[in-house]
Structure formats: C-alpha cells, structure tokens
C-alpha positions as semicolon CSV with decimal commas, in nm:
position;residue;x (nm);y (nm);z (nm)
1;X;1,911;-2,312;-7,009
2;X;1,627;-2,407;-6,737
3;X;1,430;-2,058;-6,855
4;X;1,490;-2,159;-7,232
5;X;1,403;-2,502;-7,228
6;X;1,106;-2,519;-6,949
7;X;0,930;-2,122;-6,998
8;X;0,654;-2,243;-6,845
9;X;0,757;-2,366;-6,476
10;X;1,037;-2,031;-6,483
11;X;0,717;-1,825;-6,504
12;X;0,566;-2,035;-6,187
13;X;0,868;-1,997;-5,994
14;X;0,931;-1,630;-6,065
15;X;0,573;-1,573;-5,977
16;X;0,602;-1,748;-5,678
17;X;0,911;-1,580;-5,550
18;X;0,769;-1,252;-5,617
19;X;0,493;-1,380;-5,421
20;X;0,739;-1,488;-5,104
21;X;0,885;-1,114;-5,166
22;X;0,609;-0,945;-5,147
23;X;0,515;-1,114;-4,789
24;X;0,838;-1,048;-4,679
25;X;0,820;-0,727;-4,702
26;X;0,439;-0,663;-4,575
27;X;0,560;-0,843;-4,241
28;X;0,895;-0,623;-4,188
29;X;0,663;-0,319;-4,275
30;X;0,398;-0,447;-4,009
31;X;0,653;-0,515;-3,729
32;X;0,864;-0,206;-3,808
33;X;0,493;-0,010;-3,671
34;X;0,581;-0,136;-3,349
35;X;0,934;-0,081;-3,220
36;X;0,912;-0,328;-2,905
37;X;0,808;-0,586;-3,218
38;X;1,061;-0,493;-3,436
39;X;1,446;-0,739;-3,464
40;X;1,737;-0,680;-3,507
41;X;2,054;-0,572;-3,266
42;X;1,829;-0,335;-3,014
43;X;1,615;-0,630;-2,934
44;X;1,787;-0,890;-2,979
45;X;1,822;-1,001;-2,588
46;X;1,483;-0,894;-2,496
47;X;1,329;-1,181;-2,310
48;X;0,957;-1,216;-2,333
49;X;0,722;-1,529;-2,300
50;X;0,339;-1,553;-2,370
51;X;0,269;-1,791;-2,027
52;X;-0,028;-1,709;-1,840
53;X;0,016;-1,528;-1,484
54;X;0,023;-1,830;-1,274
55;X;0,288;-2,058;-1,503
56;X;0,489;-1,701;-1,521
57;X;0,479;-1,640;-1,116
58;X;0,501;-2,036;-0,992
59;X;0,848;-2,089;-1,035
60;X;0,996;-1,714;-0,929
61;X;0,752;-1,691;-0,608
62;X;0,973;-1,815;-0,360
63;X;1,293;-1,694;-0,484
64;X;1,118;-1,356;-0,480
65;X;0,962;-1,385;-0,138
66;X;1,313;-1,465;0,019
67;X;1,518;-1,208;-0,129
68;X;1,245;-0,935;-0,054
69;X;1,258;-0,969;0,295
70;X;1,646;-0,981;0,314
71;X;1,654;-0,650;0,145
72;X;1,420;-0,543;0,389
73;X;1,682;-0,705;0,683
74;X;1,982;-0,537;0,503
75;X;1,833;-0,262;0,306
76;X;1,702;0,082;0,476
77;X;1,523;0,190;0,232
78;X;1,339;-0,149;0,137
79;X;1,245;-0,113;0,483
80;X;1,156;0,228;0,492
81;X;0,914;0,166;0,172
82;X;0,726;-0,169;0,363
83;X;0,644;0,072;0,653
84;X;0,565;0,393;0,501
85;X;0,323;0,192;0,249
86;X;0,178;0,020;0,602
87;X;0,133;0,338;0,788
88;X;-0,085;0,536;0,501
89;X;-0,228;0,231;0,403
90;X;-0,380;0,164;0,765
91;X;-0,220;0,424;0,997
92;X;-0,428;0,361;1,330
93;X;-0,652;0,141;1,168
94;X;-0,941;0,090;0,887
95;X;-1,242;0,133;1,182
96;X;-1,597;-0,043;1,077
97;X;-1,948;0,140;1,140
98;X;-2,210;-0,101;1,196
99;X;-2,522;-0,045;0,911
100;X;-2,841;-0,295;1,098
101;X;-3,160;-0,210;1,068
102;X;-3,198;-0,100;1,431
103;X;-3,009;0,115;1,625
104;X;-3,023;-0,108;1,930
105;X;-2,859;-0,345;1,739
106;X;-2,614;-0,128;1,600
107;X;-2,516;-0,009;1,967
108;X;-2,483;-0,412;2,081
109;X;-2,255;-0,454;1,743
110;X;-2,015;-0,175;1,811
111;X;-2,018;-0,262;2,173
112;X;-1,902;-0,634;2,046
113;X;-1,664;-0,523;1,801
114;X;-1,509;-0,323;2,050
115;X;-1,437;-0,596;2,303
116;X;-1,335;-0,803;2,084
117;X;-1,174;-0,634;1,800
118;X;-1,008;-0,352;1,964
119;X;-0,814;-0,588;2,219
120;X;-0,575;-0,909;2,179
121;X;-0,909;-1,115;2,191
122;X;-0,937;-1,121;1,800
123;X;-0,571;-1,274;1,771
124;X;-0,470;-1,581;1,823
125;X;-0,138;-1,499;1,931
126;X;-0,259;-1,265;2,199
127;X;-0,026;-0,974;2,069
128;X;-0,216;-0,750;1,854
129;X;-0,602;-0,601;1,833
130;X;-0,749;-0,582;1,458
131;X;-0,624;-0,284;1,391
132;X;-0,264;-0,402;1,474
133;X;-0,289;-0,680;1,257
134;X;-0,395;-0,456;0,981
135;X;-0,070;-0,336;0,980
136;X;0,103;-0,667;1,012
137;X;-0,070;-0,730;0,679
138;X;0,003;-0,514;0,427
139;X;0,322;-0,510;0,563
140;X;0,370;-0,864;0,459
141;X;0,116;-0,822;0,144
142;X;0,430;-0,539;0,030
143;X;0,726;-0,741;0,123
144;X;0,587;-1,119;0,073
145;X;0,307;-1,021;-0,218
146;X;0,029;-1,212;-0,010
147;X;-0,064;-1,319;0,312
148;X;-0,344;-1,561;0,474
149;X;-0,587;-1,477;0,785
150;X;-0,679;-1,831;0,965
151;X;-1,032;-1,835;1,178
152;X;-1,047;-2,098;1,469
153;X;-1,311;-2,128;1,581
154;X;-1,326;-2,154;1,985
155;X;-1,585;-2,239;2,281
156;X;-1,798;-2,003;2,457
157;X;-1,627;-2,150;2,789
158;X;-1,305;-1,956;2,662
159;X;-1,406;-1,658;2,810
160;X;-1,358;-1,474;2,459
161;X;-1,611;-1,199;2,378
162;X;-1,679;-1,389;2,035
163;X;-1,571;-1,740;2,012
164;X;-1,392;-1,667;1,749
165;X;-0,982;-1,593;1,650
166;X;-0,735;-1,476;1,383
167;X;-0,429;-1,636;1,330
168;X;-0,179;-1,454;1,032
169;X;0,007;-1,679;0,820
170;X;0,263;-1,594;0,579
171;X;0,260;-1,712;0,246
172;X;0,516;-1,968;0,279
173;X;0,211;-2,183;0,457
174;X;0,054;-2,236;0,087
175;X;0,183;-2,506;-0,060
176;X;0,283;-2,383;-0,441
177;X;0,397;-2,707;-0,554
178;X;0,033;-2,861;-0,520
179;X;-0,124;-2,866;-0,867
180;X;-0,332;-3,080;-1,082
181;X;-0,697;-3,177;-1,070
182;X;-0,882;-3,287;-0,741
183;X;-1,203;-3,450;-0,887
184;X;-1,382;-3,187;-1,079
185;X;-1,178;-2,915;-0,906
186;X;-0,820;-2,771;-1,022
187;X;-0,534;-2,665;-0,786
188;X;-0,315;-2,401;-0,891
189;X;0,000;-2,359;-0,670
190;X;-0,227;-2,433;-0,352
191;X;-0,559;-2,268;-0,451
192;X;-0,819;-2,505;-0,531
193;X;-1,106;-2,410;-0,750
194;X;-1,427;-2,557;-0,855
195;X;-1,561;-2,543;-1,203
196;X;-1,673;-2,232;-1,219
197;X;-1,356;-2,060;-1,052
198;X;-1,478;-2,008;-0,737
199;X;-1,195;-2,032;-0,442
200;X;-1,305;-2,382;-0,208
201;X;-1,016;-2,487;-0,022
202;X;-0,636;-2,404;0,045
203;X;-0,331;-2,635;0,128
204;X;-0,202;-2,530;0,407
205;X;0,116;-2,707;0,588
206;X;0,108;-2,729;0,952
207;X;0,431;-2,534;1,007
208;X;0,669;-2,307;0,858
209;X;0,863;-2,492;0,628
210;X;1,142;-2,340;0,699
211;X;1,125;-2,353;1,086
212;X;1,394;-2,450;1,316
213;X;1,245;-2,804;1,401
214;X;1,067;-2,838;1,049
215;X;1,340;-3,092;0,913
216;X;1,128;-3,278;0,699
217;X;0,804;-3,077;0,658
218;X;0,462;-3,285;0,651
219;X;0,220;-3,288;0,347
220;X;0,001;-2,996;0,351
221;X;-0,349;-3,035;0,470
222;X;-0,695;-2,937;0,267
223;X;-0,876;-2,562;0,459
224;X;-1,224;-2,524;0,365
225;X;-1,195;-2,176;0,174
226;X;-1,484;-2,041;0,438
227;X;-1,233;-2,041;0,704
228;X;-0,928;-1,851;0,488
229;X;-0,869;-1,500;0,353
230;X;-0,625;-1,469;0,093
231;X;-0,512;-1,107;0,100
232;X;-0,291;-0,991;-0,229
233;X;-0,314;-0,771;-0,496
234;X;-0,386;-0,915;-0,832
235;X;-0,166;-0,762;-1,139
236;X;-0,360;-0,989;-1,406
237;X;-0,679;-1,132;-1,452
238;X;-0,694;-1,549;-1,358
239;X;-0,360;-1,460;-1,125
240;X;-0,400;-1,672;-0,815
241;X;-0,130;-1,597;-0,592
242;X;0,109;-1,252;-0,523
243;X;0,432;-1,184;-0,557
244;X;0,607;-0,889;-0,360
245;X;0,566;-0,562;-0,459
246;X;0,974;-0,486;-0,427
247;X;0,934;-0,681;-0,757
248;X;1,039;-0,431;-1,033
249;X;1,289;-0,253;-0,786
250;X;1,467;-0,532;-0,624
251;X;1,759;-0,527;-0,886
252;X;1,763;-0,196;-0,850
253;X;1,760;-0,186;-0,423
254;X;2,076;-0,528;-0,510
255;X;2,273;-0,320;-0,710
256;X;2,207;0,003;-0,456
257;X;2,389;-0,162;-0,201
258;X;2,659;-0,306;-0,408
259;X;2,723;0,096;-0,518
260;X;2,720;0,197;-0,139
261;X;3,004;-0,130;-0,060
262;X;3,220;-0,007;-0,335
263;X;3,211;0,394;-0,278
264;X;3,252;0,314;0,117
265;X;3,558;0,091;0,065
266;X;3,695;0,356;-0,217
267;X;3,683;0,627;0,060
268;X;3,868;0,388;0,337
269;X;4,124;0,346;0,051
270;X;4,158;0,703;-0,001
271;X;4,189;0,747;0,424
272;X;4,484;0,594;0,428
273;X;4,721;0,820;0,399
274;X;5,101;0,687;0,489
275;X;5,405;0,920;0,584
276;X;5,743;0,676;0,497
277;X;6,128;0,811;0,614
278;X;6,410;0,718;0,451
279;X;6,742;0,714;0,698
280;X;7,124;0,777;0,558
281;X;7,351;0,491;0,589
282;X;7,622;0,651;0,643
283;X;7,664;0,574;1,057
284;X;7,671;0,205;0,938
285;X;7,457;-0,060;0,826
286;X;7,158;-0,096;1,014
287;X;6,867;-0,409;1,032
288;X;6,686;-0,310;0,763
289;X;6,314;-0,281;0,893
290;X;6,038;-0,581;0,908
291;X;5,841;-0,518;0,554
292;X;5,475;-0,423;0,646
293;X;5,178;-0,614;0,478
294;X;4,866;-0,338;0,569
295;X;4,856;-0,014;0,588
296;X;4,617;0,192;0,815
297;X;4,521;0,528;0,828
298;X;4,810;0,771;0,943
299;X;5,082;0,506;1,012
300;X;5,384;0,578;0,991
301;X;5,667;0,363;0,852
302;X;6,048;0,355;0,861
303;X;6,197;0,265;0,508
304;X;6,555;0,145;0,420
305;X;6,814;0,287;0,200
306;X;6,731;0,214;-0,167
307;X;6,353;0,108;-0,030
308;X;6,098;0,327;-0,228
309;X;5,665;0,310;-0,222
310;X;5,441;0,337;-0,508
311;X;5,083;0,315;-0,507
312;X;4,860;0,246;-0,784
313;X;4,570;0,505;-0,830
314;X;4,229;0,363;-0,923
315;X;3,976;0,530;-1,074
316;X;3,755;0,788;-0,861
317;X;3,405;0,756;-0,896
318;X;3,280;1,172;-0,838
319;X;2,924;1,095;-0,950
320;X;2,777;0,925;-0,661
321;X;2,508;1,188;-0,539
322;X;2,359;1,232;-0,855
323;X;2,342;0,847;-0,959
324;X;2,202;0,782;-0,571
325;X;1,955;1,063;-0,615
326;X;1,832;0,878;-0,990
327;X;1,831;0,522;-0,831
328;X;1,612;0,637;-0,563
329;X;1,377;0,815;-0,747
330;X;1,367;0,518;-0,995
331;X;1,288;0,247;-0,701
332;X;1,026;0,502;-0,549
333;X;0,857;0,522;-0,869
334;X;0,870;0,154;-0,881
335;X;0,723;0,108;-0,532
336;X;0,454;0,360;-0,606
337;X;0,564;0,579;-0,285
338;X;0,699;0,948;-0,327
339;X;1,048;0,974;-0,341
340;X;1,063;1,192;0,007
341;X;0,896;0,911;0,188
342;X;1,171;0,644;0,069
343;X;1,460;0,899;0,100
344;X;1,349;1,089;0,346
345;X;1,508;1,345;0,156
346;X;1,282;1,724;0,171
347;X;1,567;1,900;-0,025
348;X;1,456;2,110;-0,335
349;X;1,108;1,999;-0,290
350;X;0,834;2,337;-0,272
351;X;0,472;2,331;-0,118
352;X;0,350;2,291;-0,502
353;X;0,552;1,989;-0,591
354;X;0,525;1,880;-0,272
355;X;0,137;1,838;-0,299
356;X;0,121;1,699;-0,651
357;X;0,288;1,391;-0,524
358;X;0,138;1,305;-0,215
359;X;-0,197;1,368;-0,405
360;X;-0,102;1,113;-0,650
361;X;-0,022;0,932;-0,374
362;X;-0,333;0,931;-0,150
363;X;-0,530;0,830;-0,484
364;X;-0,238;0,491;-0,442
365;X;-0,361;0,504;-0,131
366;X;-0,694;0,420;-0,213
367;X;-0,656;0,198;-0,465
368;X;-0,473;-0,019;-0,197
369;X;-0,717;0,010;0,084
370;X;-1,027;0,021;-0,177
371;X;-0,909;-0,279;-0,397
372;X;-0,751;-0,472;-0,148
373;X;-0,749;-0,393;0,186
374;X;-1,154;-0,311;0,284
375;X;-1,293;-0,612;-0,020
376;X;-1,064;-0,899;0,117
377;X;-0,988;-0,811;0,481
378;X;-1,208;-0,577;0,622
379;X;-1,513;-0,759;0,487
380;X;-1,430;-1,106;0,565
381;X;-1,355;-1,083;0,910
382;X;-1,688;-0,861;0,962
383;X;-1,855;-1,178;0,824
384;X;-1,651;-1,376;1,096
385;X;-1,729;-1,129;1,363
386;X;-2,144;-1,129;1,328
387;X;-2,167;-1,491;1,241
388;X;-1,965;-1,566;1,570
389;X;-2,189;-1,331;1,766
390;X;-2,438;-1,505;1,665
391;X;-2,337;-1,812;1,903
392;X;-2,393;-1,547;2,220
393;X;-2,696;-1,502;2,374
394;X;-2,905;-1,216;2,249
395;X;-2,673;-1,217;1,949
396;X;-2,797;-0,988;1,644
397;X;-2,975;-1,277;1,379
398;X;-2,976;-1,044;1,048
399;X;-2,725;-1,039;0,786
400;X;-2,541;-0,672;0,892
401;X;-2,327;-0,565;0,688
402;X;-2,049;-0,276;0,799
403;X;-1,923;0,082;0,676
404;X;-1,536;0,137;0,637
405;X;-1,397;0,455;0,754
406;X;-1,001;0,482;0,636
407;X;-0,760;0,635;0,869
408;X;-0,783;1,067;0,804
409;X;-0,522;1,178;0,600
410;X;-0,321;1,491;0,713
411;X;-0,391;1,764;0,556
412;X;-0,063;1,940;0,312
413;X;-0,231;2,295;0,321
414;X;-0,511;2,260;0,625
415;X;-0,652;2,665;0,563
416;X;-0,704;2,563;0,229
417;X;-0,886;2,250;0,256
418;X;-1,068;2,293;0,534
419;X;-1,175;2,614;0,351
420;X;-1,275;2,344;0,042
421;X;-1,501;2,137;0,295
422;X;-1,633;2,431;0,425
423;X;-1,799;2,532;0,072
424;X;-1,871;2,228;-0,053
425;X;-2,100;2,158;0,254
426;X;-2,281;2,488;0,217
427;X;-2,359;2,426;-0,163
428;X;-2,526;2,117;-0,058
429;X;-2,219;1,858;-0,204
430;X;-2,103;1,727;0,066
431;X;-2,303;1,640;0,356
432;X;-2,176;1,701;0,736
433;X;-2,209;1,322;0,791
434;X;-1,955;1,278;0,505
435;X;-1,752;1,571;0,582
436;X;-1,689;1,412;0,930
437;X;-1,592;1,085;0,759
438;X;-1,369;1,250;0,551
439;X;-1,166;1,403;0,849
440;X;-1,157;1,037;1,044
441;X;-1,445;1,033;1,244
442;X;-1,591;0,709;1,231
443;X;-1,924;0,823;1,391
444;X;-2,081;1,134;1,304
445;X;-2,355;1,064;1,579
446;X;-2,152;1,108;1,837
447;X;-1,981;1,368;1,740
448;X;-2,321;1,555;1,684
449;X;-2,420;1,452;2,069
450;X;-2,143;1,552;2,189
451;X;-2,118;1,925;2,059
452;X;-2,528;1,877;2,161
453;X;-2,430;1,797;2,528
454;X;-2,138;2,091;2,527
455;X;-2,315;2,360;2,387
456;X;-2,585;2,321;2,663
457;X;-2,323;2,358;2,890
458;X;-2,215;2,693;2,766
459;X;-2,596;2,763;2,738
460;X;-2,672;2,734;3,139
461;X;-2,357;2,874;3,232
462;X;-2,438;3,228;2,982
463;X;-2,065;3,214;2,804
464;X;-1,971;3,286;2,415
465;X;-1,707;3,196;2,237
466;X;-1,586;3,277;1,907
467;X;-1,586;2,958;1,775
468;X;-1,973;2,893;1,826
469;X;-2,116;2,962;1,456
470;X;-2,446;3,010;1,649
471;X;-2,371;3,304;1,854
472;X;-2,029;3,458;1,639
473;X;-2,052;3,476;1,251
474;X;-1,740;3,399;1,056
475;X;-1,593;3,707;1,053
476;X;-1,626;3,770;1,395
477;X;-1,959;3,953;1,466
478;X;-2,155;3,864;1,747
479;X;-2,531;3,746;1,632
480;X;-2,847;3,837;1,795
481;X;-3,031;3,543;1,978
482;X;-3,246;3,346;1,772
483;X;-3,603;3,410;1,840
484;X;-3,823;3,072;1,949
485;X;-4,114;3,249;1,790
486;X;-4,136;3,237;1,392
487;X;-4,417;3,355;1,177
488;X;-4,703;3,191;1,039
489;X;-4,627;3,027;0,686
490;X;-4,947;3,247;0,555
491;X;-4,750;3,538;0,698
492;X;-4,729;3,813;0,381
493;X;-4,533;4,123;0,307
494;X;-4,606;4,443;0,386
495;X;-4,675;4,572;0,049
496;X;-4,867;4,300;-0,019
497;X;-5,164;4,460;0,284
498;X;-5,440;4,689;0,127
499;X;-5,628;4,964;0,335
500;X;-6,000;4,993;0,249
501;X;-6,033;5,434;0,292
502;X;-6,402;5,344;0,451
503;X;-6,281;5,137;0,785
504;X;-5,975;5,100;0,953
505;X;-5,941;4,691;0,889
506;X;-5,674;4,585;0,628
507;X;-5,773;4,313;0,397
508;X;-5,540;4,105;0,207
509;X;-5,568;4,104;-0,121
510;X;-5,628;3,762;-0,262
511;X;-5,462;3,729;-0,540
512;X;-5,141;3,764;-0,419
C-alpha cells in the first residue's frame, strides 16, 4: 500500500538502502584484505587499544618491573637470560680511547681514566670500577627495562682522582605517578620536558620506596637532567620510560614453572608405590589396624579382613620434553638470545647452525651496545669524566671526545676468520688499526710498540722464529735479509740500456 500510494518516497528509500548496501559491503570487502582487521569468532577476544606508548606503559610499569625480577629470584632460566645478555653485551667492559688533538693530552686522559675509572673511585658505593657497573646496568636495563646513573659531584680534598662519582639507581627512584604541566614544561611519569622535547629534569625520591624503613616515602625531589642518565631501550618513538625486556616471555617463563610444579608432583605421585597384606582371621579376631592418612614411598601397610585399596589413576602427561624444548625456544626467541645460551642445551646443534645463530646474535649484540649502551652510557659519563678533570690542575681544557672499543667476541671457527682478516687487510679493506680493534685491542699503538720493542730483542740476540712474517714467509720459507740499500727511483731496466758500437759508454735512451 505505502509503494502504491507514495511511488515517489519508495523510490528514495529503495535508493537509499541500496546505497547503505552497497557500503556495507565495500567495508567487509576492505577489512576481509586484512585478516588481523577482519570480525567475527577468530578475533573476537583480541584486545588492542590505539594509546600512545607512555599512556600504554604507565599503568603496567611497575607490575612488570616486580614480577620480572621474581622470575629472575625463582626462575633459572630468567636468570640465565639477564646474565648471558650482560656478559656479551659488556663482557670485561666497553673500554674508551681518548681522540684530543695532542698526544700528550691523550696520554694524561688515559692516565686519568685509568685511576679513576678502572678502580672503585668512579662509584659511589665503593664496590665496582666502570666497567663493573657496566654490567650492573644492562643487567637491570634487561630485568627492570631502565635504569638511572646519578653524578655527585665531590671536593678535590676527597682525595678522588676526579672529583667526581656514580651512583646506580634503579628505576623504582623515578617517580611515575608525577605528571602534568610544570610551567611551560610537561612531566610524563617522572621525565620532565621542555617545549621542544628536550629531557631537563627527573623526579627522583630520596629512597627506595620500597625500603625497609621507607614507611611513608617522601615527595620526590626535581634533578637537573645534566646530572642524570637515563639508560633504556626505546620500542616506540615519544616512549619515555622502559619496561623489562622479559616482557613478551614472562607468561610464558609463569606458566614454565607452573608445568615443572605439576610434572614434579605427578612423578612423586607415581613414587609411591605401596605393598598392603591382608591376614586370615581364622586364629581369632584381632585389633583391626590404625587406618593410615599418607602414604610414602615403599611403605608398607597391614590391612584387615574385608579391608581392600583402590587408587584412582590420573592422567599421565608423556609429552613433557618436547613441550619444554618448544617453550624454551619460544622465550629465547622472545628474549632475543639463542636458545643454547638460555638452555644451555648443545644437543642436535652442528658447527653450521651453530654459527647462524650466534651471528644473528652478535648483530643483537650490537644493536644493544650501539643503540643503547655506547650513545647513553658510555658517552655521558666521558662528558662527566673530562669536565671533572677539568677542576685538576693541568687538566685538559678542549672538548675531547672518546672512541668505544666493545669487548672481542670469540671467534666460532678462529682458522677461518682469522684467515678472513688476514685478506681483507692485504686488499687494502681493512686497516691493521681496525683489524686490532676488531680482535679487542683497545690501542693499536701499543700493540705496534710493543712487537717494535720485541722484535729488537730477537734482532740483537740473532734468533728466528717462525712466526716473524719478516724473516719466515707463510708457508714456512725462510726469507733473505732485507737489504738497507734500494735503488734510485730513476733506476731503469736492463732492456731499456742501449750500447753505442763506437765507445764502450751506455746511454739511456730517452724516450723510455
């Protein structure tokens, strides 16, 4: 009746539910493209959010922090990941090489550095030398996500070679719940920034809020940025605080241990193993015997007449090496570490395999020293160090800046690589300097003095041995001296010397 009597709004509402139809089905075809977009039952408890990194990290950074470092109390191989990641990371230590202008003044750096960074002087705890606390770092960067260096700033009259100390704080010191505008600056969980994003100041508590004698912990307290280095690895761009790299495998490392409870209380179960006699009444009727309540392994147990035992017989679970082996590898992959360093676990792996994934793990490696470690460490103390030396007399007054030299790296197949090195120098891509950087050496100079200083040893005292490329080639043959007289540059070849028949002289033909 409504299409007979009113044609023309039916042909406006047809049109506009053909319209609607038409939409509909543009937008399932569009979302359909992407599966992770798509509805329906396979997503239909995915949880996602579009919050920015520091509203989607506030409220989960604490939580996180805590329960990372009690799987690294409880768990072995949460532990075994923090270390391992801390010994390639820094091994011995991340060593600097002074770059001034002079060498006198390099000499008076590195002499400096060396009294001060490679003893307890540098820490303010008197426990550690720089390179110790390297470690102590990115140990607490992996479990923690972040971690701050203090300076304090001390007298000459200390008696410290630079007046200057490092105190380590962990990231529980930042006070996350300070946010909002200070002026014309904004603090984000802590951080304060000026205008144009630039770190000025952190909020720093006192104590550890969760210390002993902290009952009520005091406000935090305003640190000039200048004085604080903020040491984490940013995931996103804007992200102003870390959270702890056990992140996407902590469920994983929960649940571990949960498997490990169950399979070692299923195997006590399983030990205990009863023997139970049943005695004839006949000679009379006995005390029955006291009814037992636990049952340990081997016991045995006297029953009476008409007593019987059942037991029930739960499920066995005969899968456990091969879901332990897929867990593991899962939380390794998560942790970026090869699955033998977590496990510990050399079975089935072959020198090929082997070397594909430490490779892929050295280039981890120096992501995490490159990105990280050497920008927001290294560098910022080194500004510390020469502006403190500064303050001594005869102290360096140019802006110097410093050369990192990463721990070496063991070699998988040392023939091989060393063979590598070997050609690369003599094609002229790899300079000695570089090569000796490569193996560890932080300074090439003195390595060249001191072969300098040995080899005139041999020298005086007439002796040869195979290993000097200057007196034995490489496969072994002894070389003739080297003459100290050379000819002249104008010098030509023999068949290059014409002989006039008239006179004895030979001219040289000038052309040539």
């Amino acid at each position: 009746m409504f299409d007979s009597w009113f044609p023309g709004i039916a042909a406006k509402r047809a049109e506009q539910r053909l319209k609607k139809m038409q939409a509909d089905i543009a937008l399932d075809i569009m979302s359909r493209r992407f599966d992770g977009a798509a509805g329906g039952r396979r997503n239909q408890g995915w949880r996602s959010s579009g919050t920015d990194a520091n509203a989607e990290n506030g409220p989960a950074l604490a939580k996180l922090r805590n329960r990372a470092r009690d799987l690294r109390r409880n768990n072995p191989y949460a532990e075994r990941a923090i270390t391992g990641i801390a010994d390639n990371v820094v091994g011995a230590g991340i060593v600097p090489r002074s770059k001034a202008r002079t060498a006198r003044a390099n000499k008076k750096l590195g002499e400096l550095w060396r009294a001060w960074a490679e003893t307890t002087a540098c820490d303010a705890d008197g426990l550690e030398n720089f390179y110790g606390l390297q470690h102590k770092i990115v140990e607490a960067v992996v479990e923690a996500g972040e971690c701050l260096i203090r300076r304090w700033r001390r007298f000459n009259s200390d008696g410290l070679p630079i007046p200057v100390q490092l105190q380590v704080l962990e990231a529980d010191f930042l006070d996350e719940g300070k946010n909002g505008q200070n002026g014309n600056n904004l603090i984000i969980q802590g951080v304060e920034f000026d205008p144009i994003g630039r770190r000025v100041a952190y909020w720093l508590f006192d104590q550890h809020p969760g210390a002993a004698q902290a009952f009520a912990t005091s406000a935090s307290k305003r640190v000039p940025a200048e004085d604080i280095i903020h040491v984490f690895l940013a995931r996103r761009p804007g992200q102003a605080r870390g959270y702890t790299w056990l992140a996407p495998a902590m469920q994983r490392l929960h649940s571990f241990d949960d498997m490990e409870d169950a399979v070692m209380e299923q195997a006590k179960i399983a030990a205990c193993f009863a023997a139970f006699i049943t005695k004839d009444d006949a000679g009379g009727a006995a005390k029955a015997p006291p009814l037992i309540d636990r049952i340990e392994p081997g016991i045995i147990q006297e029953l009476g007449m008409g007593e019987s035992v059942s037991f029930a017989t739960p499920p066995a679970f005969n899968s456990y090496t091969s879901y332990s082996w897929q867990v593991l590898h899962a939380i390794a992959v998560g942790l970026g570490v090869p699955y033998e360093l977590l496990a510990g676990d050399l079975k089935g792996v072959n020198f090929s395999s082997g070397r594909m994934g430490w490779l892929h793990f050295a280039r981890r490696v120096d992501v995490w020293q490159w990105r990280m470690l050497i920008p927001q460490l290294c560098d910022g103390v080194w500004r510390w160090f020469v502006e403190g030396q500064v303050l001594l007399p005869g102290g360096i007054l140019d802006e110097v800046g410093a050369e990192w030299v990463p721990p070496r790296r063991d070699m998988v197949d040392p023939s091989a690589e060393v063979k590598v090195i070997k050609d690369r120098m003599r094609l002229g891509l790899l300079p000695p300097d570089d090569a000796l950087r490569e193996m560890g050496y932080t300074d090439p100079d003195d390595i060249i003095k001191r072969y300098a200083e040995f080899f005139g040893k041999l020298d005086n005292l007439g002796l040869i041995f195979d290993y000097d490329p200057r007196r034995v080639s490489g496969t072994g043959q002894v070389q003739s001296a080297t003459s100290n007289t050379t000819e002249p540059e104008d010098s030509l070849p023999a068949d290059s010397i014409a002989t006039d028949e008239n006179t004895d002289d030979a001219t040289t033909d000038s052309n040539v």
